[in-house]
LUMLUMLUM-626862 format. One record per atom (N, C-alpha, C): residue number from 1; residue in one letter; chain; atom name; x, y negated, z negated. Coordinates in pm, 1 decimal. Layout:
residues N
{site NUM,"A","A","CA",{X,Y,Z}};
...
***
This chain:
residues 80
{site 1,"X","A","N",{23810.8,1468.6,-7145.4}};
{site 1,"X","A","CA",{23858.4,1430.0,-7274.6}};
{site 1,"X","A","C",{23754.2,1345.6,-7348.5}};
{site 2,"X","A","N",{23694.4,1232.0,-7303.9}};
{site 2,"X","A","CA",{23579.1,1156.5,-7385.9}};
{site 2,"X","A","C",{23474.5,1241.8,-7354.9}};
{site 3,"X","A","N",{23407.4,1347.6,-7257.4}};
{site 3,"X","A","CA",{23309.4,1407.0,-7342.6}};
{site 3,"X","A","C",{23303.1,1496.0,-7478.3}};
{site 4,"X","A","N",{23438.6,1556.3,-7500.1}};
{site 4,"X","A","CA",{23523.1,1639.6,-7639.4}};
{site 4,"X","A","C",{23505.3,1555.8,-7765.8}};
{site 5,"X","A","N",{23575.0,1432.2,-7711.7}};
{site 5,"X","A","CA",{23596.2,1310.6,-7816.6}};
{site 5,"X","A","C",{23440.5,1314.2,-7831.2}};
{site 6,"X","A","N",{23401.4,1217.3,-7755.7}};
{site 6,"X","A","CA",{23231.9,1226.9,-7793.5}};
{site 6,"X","A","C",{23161.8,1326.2,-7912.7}};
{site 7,"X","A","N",{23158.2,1447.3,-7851.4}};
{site 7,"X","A","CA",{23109.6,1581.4,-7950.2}};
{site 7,"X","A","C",{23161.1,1537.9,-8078.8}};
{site 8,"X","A","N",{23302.0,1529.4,-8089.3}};
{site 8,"X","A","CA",{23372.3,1567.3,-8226.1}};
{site 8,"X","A","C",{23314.5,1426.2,-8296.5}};
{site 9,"X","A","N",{23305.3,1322.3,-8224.9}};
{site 9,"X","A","CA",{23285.0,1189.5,-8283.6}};
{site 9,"X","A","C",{23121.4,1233.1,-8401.5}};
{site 10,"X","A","N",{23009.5,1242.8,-8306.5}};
{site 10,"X","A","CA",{22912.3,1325.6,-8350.8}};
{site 10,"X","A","C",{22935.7,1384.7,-8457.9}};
{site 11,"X","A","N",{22995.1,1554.1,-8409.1}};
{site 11,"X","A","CA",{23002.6,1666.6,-8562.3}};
{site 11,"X","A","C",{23034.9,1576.2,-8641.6}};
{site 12,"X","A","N",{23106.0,1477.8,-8660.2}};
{site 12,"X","A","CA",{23200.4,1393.2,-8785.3}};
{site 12,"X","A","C",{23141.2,1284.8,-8869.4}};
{site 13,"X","A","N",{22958.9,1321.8,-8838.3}};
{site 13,"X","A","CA",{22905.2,1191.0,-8851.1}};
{site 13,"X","A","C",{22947.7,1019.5,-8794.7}};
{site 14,"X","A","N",{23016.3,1024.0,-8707.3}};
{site 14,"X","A","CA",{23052.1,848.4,-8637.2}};
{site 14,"X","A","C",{22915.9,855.3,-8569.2}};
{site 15,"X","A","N",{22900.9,707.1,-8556.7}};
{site 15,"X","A","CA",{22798.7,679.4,-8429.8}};
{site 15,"X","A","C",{22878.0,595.3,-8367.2}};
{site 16,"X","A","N",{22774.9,643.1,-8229.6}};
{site 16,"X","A","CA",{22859.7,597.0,-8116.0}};
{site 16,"X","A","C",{22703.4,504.6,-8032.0}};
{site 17,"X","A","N",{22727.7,389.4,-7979.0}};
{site 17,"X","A","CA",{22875.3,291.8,-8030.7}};
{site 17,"X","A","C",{22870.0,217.3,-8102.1}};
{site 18,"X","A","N",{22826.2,219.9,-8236.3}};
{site 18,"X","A","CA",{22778.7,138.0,-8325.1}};
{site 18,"X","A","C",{22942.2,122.6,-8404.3}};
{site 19,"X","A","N",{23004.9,276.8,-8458.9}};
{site 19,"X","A","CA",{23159.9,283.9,-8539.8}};
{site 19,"X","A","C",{23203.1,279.8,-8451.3}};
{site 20,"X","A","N",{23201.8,356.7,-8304.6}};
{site 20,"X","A","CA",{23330.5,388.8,-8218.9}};
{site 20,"X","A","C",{23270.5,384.0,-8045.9}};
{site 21,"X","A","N",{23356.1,331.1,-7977.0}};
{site 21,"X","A","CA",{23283.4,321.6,-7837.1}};
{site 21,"X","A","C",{23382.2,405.5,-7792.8}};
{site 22,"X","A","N",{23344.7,483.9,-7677.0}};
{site 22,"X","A","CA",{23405.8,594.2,-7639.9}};
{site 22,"X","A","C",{23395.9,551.7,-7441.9}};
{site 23,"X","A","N",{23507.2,577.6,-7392.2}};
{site 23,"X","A","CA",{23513.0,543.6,-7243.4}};
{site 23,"X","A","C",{23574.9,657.9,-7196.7}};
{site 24,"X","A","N",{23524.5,694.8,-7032.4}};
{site 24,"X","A","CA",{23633.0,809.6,-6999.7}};
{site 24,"X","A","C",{23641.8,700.1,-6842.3}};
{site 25,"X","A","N",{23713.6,824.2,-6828.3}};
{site 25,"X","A","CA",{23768.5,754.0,-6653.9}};
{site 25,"X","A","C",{23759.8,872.1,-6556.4}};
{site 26,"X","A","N",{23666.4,985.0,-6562.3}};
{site 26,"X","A","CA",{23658.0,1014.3,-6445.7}};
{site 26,"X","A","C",{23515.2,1012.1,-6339.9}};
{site 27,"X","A","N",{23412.2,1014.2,-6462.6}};
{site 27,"X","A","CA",{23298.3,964.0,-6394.6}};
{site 27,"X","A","C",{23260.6,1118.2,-6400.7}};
{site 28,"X","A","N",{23289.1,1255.9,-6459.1}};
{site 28,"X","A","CA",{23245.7,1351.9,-6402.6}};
{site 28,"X","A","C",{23093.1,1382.6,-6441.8}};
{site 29,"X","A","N",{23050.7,1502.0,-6382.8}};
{site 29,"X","A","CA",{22936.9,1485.7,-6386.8}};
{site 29,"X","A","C",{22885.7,1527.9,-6593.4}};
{site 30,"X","A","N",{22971.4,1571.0,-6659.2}};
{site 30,"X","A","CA",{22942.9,1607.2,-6799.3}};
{site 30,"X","A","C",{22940.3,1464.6,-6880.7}};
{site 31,"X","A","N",{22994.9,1370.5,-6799.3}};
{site 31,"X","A","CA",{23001.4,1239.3,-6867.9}};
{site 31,"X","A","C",{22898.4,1176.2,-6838.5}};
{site 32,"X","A","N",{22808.5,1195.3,-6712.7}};
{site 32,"X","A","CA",{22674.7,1129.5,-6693.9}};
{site 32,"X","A","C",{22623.9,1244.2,-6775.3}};
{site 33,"X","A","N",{22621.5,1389.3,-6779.3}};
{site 33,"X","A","CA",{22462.8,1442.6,-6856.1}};
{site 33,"X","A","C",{22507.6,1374.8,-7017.7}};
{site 34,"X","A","N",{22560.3,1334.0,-7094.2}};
{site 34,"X","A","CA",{22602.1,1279.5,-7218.2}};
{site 34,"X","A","C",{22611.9,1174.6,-7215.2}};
{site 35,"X","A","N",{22606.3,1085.1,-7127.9}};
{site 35,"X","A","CA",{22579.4,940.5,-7110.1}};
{site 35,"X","A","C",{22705.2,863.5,-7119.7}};
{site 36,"X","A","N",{22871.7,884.7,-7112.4}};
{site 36,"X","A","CA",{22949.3,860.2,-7118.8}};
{site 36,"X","A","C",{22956.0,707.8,-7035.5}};
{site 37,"X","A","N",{22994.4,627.5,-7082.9}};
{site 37,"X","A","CA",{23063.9,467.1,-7019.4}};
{site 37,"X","A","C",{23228.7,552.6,-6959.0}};
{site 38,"X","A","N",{23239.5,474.3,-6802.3}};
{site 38,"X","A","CA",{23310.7,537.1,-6714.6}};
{site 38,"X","A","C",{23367.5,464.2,-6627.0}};
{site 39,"X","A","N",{23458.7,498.2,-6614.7}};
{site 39,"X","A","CA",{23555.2,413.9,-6482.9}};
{site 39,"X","A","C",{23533.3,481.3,-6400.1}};
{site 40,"X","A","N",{23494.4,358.4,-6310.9}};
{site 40,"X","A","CA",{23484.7,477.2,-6157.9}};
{site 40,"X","A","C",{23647.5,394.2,-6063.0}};
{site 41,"X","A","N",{23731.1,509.4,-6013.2}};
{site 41,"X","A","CA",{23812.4,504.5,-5910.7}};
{site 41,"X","A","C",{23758.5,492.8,-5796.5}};
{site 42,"X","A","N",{23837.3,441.3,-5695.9}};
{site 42,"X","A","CA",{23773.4,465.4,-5540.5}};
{site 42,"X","A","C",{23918.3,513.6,-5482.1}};
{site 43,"X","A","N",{23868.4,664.2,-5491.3}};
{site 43,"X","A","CA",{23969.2,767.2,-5485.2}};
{site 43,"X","A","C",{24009.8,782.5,-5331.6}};
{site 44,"X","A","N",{23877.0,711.3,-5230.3}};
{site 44,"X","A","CA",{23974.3,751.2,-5087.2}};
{site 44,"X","A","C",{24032.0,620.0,-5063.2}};
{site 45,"X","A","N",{24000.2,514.2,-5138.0}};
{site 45,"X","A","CA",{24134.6,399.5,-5139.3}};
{site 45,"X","A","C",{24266.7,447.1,-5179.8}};
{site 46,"X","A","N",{24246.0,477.1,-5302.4}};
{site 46,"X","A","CA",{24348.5,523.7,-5357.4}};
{site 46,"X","A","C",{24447.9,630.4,-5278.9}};
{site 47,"X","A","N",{24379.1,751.0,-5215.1}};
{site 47,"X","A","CA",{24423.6,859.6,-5134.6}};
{site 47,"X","A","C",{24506.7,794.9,-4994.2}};
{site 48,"X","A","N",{24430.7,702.8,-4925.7}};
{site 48,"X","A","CA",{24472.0,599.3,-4799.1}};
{site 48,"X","A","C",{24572.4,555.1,-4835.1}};
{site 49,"X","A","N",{24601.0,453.6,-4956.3}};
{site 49,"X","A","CA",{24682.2,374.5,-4952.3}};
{site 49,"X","A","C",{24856.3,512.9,-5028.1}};
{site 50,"X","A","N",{24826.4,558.6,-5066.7}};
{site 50,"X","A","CA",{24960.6,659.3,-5094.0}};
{site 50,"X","A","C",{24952.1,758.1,-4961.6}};
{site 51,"X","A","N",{24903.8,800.1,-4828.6}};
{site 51,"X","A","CA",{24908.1,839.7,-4763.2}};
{site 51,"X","A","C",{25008.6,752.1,-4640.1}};
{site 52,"X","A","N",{24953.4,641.8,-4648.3}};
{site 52,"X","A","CA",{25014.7,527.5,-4534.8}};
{site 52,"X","A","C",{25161.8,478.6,-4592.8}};
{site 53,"X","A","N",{25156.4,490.9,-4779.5}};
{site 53,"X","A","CA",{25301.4,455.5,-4789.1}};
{site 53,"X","A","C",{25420.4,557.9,-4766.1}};
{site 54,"X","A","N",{25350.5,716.6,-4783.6}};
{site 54,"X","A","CA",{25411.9,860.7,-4726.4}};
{site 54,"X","A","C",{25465.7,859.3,-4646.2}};
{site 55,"X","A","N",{25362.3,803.2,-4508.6}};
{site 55,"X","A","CA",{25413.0,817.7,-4377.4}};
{site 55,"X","A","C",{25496.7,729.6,-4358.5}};
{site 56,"X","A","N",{25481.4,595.7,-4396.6}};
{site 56,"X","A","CA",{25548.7,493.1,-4393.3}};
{site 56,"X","A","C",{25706.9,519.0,-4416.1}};
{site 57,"X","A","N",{25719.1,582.0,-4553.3}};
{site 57,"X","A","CA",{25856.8,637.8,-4600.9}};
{site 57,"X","A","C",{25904.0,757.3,-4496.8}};
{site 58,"X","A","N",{25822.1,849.9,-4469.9}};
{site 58,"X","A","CA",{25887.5,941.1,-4379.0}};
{site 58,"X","A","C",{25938.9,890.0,-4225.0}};
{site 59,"X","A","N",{25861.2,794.3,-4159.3}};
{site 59,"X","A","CA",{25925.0,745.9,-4084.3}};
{site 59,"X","A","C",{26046.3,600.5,-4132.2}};
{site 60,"X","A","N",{26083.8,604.6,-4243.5}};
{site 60,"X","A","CA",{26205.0,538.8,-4260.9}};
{site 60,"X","A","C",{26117.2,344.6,-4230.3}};
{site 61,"X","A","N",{25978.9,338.0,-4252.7}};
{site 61,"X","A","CA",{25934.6,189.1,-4227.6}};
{site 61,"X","A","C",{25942.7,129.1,-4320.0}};
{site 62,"X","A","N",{25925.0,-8.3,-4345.8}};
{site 62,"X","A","CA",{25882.0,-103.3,-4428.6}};
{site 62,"X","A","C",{25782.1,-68.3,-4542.3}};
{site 63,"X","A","N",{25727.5,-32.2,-4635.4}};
{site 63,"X","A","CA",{25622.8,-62.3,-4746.8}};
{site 63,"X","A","C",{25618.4,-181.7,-4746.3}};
{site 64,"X","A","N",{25472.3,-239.5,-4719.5}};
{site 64,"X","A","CA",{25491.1,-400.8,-4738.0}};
{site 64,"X","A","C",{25405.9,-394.2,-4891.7}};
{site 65,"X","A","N",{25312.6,-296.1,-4927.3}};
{site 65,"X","A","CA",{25285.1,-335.6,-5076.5}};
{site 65,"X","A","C",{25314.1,-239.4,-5150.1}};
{site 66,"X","A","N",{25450.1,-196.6,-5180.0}};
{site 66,"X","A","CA",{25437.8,-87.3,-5270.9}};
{site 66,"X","A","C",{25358.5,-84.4,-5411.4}};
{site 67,"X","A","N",{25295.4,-236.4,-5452.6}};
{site 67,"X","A","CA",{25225.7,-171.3,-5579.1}};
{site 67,"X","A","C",{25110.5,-243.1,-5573.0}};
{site 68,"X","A","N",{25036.7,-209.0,-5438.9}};
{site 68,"X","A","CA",{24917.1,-253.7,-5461.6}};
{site 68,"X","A","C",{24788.0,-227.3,-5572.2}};
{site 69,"X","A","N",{24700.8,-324.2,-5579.3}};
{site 69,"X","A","CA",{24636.9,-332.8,-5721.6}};
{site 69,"X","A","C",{24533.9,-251.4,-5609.7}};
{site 70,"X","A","N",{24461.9,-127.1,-5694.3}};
{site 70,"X","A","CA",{24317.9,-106.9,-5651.6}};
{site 70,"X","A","C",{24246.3,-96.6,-5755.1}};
{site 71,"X","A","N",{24107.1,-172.5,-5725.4}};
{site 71,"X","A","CA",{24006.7,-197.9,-5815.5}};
{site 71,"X","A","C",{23949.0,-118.5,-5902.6}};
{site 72,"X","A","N",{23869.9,-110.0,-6014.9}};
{site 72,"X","A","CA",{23802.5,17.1,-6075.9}};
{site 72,"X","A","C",{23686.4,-76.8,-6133.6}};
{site 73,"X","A","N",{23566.8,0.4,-6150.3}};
{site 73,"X","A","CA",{23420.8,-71.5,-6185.5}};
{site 73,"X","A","C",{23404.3,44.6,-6309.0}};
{site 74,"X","A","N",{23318.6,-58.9,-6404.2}};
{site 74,"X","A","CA",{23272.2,21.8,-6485.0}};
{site 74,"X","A","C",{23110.5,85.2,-6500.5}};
{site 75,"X","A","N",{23113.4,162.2,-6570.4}};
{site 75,"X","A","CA",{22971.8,247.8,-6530.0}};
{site 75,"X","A","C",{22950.2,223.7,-6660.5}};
{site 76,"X","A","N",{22860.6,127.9,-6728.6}};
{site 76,"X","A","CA",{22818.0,127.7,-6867.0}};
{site 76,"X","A","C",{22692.5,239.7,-6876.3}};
{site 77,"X","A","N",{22745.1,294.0,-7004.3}};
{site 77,"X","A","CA",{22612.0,405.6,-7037.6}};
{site 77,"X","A","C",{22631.4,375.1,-7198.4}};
{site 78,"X","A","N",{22547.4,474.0,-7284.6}};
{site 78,"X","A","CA",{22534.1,466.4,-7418.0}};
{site 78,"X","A","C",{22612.0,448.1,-7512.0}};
{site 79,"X","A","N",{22776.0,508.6,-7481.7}};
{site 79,"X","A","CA",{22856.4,488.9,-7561.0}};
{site 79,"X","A","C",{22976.1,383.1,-7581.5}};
{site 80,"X","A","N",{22939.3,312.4,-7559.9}};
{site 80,"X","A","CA",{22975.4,136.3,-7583.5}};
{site 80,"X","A","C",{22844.8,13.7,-7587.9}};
***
């Protein structure tokens, strides 16, 4: 979605990031060749911790954090 946004920002005459800062969140690789600013997930945290609360629920256990916070870093590039 923000490499799209990006383009259209462009065709429309905006600059970026001078009028408009543009962020995505998946880090893919079309957002590094375009220089996209990016959230990076840490997706096998993320994957672990809803895996252990799965099992957890299927065996009928405790969740001791059902809403644990996991972190996200940002990847500054050109468009901010």
């Amino acid at each position: 979605m923000a490499a799209f946004l990006y383009q259209e920002a462009l065709m429309s005459g905006y600059k970026v990031p001078e009028q408009v800062a543009i962020v995505g969140f998946d880090g893919s690789a079309k957002s590094r060749e375009l220089g996209i600013t990016t959230i990076r997930q840490d997706i096998n945290t993320i994957c672990n911790v809803c895996c252990s609360n799965l099992l957890s629920m299927i065996h009928k256990s405790k969740i001791y954090d059902a809403s644990q916070t996991i972190p996200v870093s940002l990847i500054k590039r050109k468009t901010t």
